[in-house]
DRENMAR-525619 format. One record per residue: x, y, z of N, C-alpha, C, O in turn; residue in one letter; residue number from 1. Coordinates in Angstrom, 3 decimals. Example, Ala and Ser with C-alpha at 12.3 -4.5 7.8 and 13.67 -1.06 7.14 Angstrom:
2
n.X:n.Y:n.Z:ca.X:ca.Y:ca.Z:c.X:c.Y:c.Z:o.X:o.Y:o.Z:aa:i
13.190:-5.690:7.800:12.300:-4.500:7.800:13.200:-3.300:7.800:14.236:-3.319:8.465:a:1
12.850:-2.250:7.080:13.670:-1.060:7.140:12.900:0.030:7.870:13.409:1.138:8.039:s:2
***
This chain:
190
n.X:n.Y:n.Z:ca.X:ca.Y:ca.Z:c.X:c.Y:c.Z:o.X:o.Y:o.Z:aa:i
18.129:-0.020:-3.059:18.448:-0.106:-1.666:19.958:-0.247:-1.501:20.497:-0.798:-2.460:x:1
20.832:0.153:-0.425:21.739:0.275:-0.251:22.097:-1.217:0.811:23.273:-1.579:0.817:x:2
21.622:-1.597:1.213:21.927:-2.486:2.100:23.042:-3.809:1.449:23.977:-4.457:1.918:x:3
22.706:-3.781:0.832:23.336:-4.823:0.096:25.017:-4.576:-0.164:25.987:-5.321:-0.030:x:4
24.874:-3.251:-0.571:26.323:-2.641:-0.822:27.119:-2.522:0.237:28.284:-2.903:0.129:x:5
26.522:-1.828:1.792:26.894:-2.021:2.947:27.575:-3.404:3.463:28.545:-3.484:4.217:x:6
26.749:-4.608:2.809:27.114:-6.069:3.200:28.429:-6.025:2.752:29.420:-6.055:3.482:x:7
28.421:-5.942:1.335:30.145:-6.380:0.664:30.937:-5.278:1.460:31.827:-5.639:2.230:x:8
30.670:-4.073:1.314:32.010:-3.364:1.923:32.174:-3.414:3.436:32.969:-2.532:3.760:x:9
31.802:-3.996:4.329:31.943:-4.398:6.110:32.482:-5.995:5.439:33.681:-6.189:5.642:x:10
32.026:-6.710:4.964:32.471:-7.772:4.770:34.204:-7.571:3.852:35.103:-8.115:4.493:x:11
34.501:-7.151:3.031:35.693:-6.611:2.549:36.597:-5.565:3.650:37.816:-5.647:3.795:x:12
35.867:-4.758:4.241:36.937:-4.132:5.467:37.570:-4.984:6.310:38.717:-4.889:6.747:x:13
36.268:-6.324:6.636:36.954:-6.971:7.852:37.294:-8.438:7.367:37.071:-9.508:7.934:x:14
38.137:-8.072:5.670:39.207:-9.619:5.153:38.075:-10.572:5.212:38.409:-11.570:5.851:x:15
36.872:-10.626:4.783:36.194:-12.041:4.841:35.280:-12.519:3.788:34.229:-11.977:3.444:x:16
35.908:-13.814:3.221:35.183:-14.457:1.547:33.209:-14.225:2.395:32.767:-14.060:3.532:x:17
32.499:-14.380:0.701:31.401:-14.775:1.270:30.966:-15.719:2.153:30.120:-15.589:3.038:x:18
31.664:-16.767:1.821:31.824:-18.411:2.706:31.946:-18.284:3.916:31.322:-18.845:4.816:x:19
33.010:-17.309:3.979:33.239:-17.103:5.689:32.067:-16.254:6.037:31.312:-16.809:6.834:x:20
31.766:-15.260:5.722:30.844:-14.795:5.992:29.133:-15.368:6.624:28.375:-15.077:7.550:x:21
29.165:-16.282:5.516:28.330:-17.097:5.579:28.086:-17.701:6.958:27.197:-17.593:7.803:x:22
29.274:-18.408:6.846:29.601:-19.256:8.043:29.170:-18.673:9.247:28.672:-19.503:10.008:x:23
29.202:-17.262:9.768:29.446:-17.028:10.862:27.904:-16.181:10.924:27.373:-15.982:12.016:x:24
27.420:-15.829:9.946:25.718:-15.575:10.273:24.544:-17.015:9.910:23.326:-16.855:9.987:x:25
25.040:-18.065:9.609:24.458:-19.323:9.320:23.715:-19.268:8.618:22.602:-19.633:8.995:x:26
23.863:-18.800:7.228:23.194:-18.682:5.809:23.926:-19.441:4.952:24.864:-20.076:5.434:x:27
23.677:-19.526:3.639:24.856:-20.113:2.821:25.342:-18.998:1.573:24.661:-18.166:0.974:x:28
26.155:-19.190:1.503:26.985:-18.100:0.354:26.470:-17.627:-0.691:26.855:-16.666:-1.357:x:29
25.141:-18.643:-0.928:24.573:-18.134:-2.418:23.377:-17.208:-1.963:22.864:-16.415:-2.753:x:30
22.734:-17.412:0.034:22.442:-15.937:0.293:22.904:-14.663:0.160:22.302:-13.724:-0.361:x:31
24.560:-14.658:0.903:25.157:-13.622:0.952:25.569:-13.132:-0.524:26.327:-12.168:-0.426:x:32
25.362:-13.419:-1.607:25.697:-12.792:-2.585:24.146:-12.495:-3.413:23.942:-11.719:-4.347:x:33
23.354:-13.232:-2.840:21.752:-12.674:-3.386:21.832:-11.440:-2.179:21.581:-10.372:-2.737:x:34
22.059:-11.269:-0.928:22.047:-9.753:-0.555:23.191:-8.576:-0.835:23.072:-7.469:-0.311:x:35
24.206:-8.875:-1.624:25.418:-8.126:-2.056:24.907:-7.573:-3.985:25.272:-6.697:-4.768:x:36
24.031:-8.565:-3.994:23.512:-8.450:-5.623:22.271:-7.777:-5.366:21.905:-7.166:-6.369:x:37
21.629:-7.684:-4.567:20.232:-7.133:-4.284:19.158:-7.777:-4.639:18.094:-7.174:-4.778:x:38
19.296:-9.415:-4.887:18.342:-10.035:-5.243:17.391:-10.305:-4.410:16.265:-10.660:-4.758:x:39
17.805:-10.142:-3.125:17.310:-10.702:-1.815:17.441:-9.497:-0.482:18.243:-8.582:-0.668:x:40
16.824:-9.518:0.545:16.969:-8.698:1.308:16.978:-10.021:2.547:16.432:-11.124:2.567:x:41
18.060:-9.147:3.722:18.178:-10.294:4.917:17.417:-10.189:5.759:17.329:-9.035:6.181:x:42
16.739:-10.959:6.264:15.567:-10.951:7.490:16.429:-10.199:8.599:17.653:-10.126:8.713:x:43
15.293:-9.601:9.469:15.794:-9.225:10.817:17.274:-9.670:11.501:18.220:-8.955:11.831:x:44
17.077:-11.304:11.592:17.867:-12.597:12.656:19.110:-11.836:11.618:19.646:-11.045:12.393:x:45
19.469:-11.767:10.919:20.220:-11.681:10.149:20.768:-10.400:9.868:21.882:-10.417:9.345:x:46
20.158:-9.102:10.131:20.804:-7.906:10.098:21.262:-7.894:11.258:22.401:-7.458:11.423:x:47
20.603:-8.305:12.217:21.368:-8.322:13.760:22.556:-8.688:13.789:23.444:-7.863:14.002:x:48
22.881:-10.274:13.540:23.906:-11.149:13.425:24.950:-10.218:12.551:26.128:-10.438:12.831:x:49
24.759:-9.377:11.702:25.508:-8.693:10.548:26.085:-7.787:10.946:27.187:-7.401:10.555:x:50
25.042:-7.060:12.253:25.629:-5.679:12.700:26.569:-6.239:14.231:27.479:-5.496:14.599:x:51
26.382:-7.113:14.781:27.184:-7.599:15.906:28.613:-7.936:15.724:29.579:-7.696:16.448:x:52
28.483:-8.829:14.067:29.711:-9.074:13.539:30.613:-7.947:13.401:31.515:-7.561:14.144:x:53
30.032:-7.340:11.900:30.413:-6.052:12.194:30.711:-4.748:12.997:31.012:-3.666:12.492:x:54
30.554:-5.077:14.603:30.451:-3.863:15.459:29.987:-2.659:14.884:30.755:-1.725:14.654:x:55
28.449:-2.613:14.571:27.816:-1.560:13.979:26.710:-1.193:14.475:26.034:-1.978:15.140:x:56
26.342:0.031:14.246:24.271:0.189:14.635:23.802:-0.539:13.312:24.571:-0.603:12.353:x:57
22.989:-0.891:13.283:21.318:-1.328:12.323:21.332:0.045:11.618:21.418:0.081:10.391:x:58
21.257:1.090:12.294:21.178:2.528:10.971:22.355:2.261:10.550:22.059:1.984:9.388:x:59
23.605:2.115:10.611:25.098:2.010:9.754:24.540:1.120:8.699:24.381:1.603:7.578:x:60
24.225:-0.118:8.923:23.954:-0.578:8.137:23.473:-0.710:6.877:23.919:-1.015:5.772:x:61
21.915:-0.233:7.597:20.655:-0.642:6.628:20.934:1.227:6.048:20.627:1.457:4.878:x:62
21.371:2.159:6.718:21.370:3.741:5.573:20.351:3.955:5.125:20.175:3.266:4.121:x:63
19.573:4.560:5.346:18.226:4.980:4.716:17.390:3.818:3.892:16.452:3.961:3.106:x:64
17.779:3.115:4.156:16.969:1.597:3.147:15.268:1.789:4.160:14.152:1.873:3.647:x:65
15.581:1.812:5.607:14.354:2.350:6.478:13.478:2.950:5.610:12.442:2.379:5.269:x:66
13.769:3.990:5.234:12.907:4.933:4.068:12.017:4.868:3.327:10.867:5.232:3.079:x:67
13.079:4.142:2.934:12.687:3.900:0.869:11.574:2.549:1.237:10.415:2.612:0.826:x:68
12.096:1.256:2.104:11.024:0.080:3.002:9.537:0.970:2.850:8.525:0.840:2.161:x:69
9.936:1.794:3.740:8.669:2.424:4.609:7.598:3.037:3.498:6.382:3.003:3.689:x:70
8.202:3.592:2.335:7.699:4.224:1.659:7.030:3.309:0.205:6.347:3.598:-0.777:x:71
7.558:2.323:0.649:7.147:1.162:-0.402:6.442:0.436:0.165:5.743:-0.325:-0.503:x:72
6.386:0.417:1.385:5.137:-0.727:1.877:4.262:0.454:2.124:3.245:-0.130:2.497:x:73
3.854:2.266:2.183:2.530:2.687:2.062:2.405:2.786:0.184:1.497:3.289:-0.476:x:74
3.183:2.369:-0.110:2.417:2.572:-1.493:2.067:1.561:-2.181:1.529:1.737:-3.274:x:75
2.309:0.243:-1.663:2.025:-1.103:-1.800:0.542:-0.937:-1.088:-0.516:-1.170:-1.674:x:76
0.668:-0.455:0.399:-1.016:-0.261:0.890:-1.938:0.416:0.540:-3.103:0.322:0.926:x:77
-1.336:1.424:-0.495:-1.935:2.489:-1.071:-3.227:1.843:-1.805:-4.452:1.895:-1.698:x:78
-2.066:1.078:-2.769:-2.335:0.250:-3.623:-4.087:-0.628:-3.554:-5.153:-0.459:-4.146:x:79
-3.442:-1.839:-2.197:-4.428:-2.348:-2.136:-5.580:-2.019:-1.197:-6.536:-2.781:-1.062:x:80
-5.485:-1.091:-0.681:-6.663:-0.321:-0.070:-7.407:0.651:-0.745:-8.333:1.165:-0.117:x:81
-7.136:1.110:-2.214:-8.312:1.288:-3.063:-8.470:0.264:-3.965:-9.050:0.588:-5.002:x:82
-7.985:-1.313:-3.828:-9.165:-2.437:-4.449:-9.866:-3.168:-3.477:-10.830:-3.906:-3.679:x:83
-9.297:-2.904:-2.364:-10.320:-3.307:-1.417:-11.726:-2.135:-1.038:-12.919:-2.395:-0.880:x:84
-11.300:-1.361:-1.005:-12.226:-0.223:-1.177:-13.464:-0.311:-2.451:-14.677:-0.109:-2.506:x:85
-12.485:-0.693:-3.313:-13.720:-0.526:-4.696:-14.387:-2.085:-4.242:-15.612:-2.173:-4.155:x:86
-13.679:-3.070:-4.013:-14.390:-4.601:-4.163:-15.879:-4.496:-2.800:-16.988:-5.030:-2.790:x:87
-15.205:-3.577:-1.835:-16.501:-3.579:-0.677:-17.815:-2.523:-0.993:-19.027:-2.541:-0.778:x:88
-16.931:-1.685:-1.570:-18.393:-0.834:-2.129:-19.211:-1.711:-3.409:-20.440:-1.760:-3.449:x:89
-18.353:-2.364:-4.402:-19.413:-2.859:-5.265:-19.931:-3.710:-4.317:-21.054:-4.109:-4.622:x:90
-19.386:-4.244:-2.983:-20.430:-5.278:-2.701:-21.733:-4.408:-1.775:-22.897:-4.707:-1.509:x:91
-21.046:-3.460:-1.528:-22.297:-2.263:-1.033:-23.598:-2.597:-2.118:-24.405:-3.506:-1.924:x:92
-23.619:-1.827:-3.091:-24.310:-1.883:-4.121:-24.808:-2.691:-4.401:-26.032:-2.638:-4.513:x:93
-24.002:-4.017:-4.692:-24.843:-5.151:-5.358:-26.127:-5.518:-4.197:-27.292:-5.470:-4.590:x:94
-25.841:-5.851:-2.888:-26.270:-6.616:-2.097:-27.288:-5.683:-1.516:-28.176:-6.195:-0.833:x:95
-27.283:-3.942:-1.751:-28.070:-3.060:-1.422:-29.425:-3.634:-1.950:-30.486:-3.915:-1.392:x:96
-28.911:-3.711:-3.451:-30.713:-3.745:-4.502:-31.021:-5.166:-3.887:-32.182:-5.375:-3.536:x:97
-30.319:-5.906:-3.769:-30.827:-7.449:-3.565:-32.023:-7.384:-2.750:-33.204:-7.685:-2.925:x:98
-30.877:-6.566:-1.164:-31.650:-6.569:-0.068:-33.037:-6.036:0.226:-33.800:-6.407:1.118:x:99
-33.265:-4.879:-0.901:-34.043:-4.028:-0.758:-35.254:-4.894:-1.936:-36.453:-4.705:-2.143:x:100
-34.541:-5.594:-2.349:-35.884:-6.618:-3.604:-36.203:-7.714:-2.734:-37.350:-8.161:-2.728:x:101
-35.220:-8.239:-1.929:-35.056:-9.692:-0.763:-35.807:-9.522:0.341:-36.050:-10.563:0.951:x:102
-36.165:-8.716:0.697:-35.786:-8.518:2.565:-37.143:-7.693:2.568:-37.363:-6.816:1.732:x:103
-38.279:-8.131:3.844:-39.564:-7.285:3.371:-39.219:-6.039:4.584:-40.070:-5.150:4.617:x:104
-38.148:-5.911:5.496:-37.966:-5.283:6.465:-36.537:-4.757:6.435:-35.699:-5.244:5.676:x:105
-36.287:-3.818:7.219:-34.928:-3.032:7.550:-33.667:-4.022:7.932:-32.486:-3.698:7.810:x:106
-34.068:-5.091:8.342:-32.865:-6.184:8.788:-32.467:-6.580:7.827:-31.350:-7.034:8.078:x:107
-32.838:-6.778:6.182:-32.011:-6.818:5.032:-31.135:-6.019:5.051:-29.992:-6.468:5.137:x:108
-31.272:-4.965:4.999:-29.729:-4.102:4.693:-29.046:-4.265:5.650:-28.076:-3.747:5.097:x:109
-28.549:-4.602:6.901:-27.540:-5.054:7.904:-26.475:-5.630:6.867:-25.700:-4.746:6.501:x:110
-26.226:-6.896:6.288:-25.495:-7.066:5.267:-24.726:-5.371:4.303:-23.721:-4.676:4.451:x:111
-25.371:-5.375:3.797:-24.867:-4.001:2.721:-24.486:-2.575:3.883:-23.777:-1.638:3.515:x:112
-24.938:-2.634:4.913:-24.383:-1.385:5.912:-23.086:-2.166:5.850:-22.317:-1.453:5.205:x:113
-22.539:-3.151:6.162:-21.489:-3.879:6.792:-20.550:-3.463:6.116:-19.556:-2.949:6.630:x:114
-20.773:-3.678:4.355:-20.150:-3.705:3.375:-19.163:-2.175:3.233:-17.983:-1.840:3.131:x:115
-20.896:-1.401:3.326:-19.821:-0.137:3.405:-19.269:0.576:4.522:-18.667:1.648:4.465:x:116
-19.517:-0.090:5.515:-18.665:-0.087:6.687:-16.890:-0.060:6.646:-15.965:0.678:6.985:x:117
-17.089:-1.202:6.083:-15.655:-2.035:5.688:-15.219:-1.286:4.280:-14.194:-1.707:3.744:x:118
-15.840:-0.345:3.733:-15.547:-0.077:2.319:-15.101:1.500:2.950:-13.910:1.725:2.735:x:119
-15.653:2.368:3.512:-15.665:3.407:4.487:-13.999:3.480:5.242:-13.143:4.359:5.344:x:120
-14.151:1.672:5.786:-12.783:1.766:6.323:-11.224:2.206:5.556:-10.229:2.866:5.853:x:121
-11.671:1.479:4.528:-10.098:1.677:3.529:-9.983:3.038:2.924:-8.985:3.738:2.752:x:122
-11.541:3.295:2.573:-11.014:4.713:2.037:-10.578:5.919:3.033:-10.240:7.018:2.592:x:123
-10.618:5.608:4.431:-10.110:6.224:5.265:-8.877:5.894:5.282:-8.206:6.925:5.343:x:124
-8.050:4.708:5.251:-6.748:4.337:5.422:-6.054:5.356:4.129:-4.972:5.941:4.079:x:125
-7.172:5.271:3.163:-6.389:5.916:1.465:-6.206:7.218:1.980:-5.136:7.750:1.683:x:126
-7.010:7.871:2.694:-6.694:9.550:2.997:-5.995:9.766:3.589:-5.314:10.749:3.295:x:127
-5.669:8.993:4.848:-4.680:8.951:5.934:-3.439:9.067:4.741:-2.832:10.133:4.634:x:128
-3.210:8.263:4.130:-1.907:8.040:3.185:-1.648:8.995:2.773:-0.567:9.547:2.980:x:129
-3.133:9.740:1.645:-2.822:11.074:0.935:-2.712:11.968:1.649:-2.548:12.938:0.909:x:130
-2.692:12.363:2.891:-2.477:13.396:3.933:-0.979:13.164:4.298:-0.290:14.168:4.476:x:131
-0.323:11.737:4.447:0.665:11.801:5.199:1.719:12.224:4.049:2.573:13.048:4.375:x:132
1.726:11.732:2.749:2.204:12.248:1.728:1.943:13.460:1.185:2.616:13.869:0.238:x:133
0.885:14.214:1.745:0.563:15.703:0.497:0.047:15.303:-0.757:0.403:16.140:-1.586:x:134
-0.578:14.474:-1.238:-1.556:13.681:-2.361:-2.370:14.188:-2.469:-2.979:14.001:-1.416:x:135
-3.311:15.215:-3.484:-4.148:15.234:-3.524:-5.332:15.027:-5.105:-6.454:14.556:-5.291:x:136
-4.499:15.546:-5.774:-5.223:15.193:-7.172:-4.822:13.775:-7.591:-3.998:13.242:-6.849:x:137
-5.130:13.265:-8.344:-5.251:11.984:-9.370:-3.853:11.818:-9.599:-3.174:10.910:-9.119:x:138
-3.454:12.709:-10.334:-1.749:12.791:-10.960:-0.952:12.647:-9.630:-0.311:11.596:-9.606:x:139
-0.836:13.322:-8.658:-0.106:13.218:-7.825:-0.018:12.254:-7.193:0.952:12.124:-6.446:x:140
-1.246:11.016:-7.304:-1.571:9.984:-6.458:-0.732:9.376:-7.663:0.493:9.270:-7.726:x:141
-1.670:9.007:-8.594:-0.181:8.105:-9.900:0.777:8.163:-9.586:1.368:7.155:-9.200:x:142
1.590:9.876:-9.624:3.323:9.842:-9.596:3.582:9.246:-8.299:4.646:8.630:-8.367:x:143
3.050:9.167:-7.121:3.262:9.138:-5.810:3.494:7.561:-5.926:4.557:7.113:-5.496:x:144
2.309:6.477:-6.631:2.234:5.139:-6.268:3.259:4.464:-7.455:3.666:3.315:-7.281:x:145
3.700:5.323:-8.806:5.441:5.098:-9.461:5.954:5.343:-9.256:6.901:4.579:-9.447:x:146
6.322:6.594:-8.606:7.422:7.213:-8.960:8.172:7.379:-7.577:9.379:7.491:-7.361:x:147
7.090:7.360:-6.697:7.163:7.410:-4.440:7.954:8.934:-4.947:9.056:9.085:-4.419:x:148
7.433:10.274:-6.079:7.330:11.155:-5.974:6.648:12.145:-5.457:6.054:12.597:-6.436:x:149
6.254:12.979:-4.248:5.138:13.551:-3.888:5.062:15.101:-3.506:4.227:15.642:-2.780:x:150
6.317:15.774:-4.285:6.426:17.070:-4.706:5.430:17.541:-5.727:5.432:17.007:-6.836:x:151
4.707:18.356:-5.482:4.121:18.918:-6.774:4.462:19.630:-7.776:5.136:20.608:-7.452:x:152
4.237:19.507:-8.991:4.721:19.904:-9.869:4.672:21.586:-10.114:5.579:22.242:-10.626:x:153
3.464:22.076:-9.649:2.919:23.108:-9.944:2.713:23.533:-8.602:2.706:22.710:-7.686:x:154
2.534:24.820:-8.398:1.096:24.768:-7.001:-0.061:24.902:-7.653:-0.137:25.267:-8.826:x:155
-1.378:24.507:-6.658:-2.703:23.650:-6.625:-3.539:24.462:-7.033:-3.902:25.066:-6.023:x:156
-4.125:24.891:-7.982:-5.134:25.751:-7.784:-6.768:25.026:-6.998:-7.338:23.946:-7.152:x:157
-7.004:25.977:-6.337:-7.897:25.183:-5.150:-9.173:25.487:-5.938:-10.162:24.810:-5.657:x:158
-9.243:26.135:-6.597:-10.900:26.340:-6.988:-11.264:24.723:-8.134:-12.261:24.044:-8.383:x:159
-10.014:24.715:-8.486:-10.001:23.665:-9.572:-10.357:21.948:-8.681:-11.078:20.964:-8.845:x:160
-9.263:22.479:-7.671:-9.435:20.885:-6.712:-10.619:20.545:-6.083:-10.955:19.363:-5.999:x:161
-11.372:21.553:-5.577:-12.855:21.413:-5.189:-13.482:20.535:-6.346:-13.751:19.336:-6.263:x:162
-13.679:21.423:-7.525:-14.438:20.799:-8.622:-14.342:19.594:-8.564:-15.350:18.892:-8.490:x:163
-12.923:19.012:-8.587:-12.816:17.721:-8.834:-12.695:16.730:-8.180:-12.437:15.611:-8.625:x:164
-12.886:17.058:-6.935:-13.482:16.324:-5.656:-15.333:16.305:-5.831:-15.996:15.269:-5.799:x:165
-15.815:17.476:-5.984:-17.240:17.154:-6.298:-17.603:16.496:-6.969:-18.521:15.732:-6.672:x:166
-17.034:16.514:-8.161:-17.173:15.747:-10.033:-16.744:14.230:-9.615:-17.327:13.373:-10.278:x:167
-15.576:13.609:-8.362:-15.071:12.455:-8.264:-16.187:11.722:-7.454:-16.560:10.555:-7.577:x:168
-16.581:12.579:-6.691:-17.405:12.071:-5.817:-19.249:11.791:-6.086:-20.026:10.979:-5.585:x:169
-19.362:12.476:-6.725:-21.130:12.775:-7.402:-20.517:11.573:-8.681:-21.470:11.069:-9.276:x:170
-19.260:11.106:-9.128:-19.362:10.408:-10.050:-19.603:9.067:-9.467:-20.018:8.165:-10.195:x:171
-19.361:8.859:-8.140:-19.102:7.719:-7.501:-20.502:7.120:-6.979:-20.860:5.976:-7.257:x:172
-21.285:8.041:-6.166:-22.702:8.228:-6.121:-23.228:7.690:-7.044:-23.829:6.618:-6.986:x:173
-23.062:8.389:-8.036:-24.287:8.251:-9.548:-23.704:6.646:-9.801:-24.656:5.993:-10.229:x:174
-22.741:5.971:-9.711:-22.025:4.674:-10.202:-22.752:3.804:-9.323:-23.581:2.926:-9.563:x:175
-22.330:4.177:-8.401:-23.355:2.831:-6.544:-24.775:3.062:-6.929:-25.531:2.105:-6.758:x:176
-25.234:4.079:-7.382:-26.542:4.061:-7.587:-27.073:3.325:-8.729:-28.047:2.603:-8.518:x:177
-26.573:3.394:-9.935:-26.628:2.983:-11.109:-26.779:1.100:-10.870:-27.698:0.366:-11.233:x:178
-25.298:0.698:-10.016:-25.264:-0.441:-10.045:-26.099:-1.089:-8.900:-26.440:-2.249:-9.130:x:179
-26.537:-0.499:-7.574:-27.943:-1.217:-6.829:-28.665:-1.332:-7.834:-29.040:-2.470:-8.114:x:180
-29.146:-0.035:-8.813:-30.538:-0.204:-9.402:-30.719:-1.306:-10.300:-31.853:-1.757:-10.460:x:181
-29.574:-1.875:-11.007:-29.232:-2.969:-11.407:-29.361:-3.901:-10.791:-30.194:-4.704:-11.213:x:182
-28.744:-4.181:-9.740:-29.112:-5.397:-9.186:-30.084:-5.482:-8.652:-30.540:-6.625:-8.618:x:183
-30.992:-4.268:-7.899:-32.484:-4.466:-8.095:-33.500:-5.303:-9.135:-34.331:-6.210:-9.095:x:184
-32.842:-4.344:-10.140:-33.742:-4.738:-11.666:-33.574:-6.356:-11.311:-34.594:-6.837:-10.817:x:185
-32.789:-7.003:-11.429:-32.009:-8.645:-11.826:-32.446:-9.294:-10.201:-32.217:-10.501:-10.117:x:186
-32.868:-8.836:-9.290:-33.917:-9.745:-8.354:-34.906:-9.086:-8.523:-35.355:-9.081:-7.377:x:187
-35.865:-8.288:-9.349:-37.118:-8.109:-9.760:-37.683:-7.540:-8.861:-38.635:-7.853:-8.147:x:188
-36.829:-6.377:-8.946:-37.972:-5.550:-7.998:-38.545:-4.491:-8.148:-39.519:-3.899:-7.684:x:189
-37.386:-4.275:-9.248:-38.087:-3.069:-10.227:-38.577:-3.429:-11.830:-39.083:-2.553:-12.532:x:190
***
C-alpha cells in the first residue's frame, strides 16, 4: 500500500518531525511511524485530519490503496464464504439423516431446509465474486485468492469447463448424500 509513503512525503514537504505531526492529528509518534513503516494503517478520523492538514483530497492521499483495500477485503470474503458455505451444508447433511431417522413427519426437515438455505446463501455471495472478478475454474480462483491475479492464463476452453462444473457438482451431491446416509445410519434408521 502506498499510503504510508504519501504520509512521510506531505509530512516532509510541509517541514514537520513525526512529533509534530503527531501533535496536530492527536496520535502519538510511534503511530505515525507504524503508518510511514506500513505496520499500521490510519483509521478514517485520521485520514481526514491528514488530508485537511495537508490541503489534499482523500484520493491524493490514499492513491489507489482504495483498490488494492477493496480487493483484499473480496478475497478475504471470498475466503470465508466458502467455509461458511461448506460448514452450513455439512450441517445440511448431518441434520438431514437425523431428521429423517428423528422426526415421524415433514416438520423435521424445517431445521436442515434452513441449513441449506443459509448454505445456498454464501455460495451465491462466492459467484457474485467469481463473476465480478472473471473466476471461473479452480486455478483461477487459487491465483485470484494469492495472487488478487484474475487474468487468465490461457483462453478457456468451454467444452472442458462444462465438464468440470458437472464433475464439481455431481461430486458434491454424491458427498451430501454419502454423509446424510451416514448420519442416518448413526441415529438408526437405516
Amino acid at each position: 500500500m502506498e499510503v504510508g509513503k504519501q504520509i512521510k512525503y506531505y509530512r516532509k514537504a510541509h517541514d514537520l518531525s513525526q512529533t509534530a505531526l503527531a501533535d496536530k492529528v492527536y496520535v502519538s509518534s510511534q503511530t505515525i511511524s507504524n503508518w510511514e513503516n506500513e505496520r499500521s494503517y490510519p483509521d478514517l478520523e485520521s485520514l481526514i485530519s491528514l488530508t485537511e492538514l495537508f490541503n489534499i483530497s482523500l484520493d491524493q492521499l490514499v492513491k489507489g490503496d482504495v483498490e488494492v483495500m477493496k480487493n483484499t477485503l473480496d478475497r478475504n470474503n471470498m475466503d470465508e464464504y466458502g467455509k461458511r458455505m461448506v460448514i452450513f451444508m455439512l450441517l445440511f447433511a448431518v441434520s438431514e439423516g437425523a431428521a429423517l431417522s428423528l422426526s415421524d413427519g415433514w416438520f423435521g426437515l424445517l431445521l436442515p431446509f434452513v441449513f441449506w438455505i443459509i448454505g445456498m446463501r454464501y455460495a451465491m455471495k462466492i459467484e457474485y465474486l467469481k463473476k465480478k472478478y472473471d473466476v471461473k475454474t479452480y486455478k483461477e480462483i487459487v491465483d485470484y485468492l494469492e495472487n488478487n491475479n484474475t487474468t487468465p492464463k490461457a483462453p478457456r476452453n468451454k467444452t472442458k469447463y462444462i465438464f468440470e462444473t458437472i464433475f464439481i457438482v455431481t461430486g458434491f451431491i454424491v458427498s451430501a448424500v454419502i454423509i446424510m446416509l451416514l448420519s442416518m445410519w448413526l441415529f438408526g434408521w437405516l
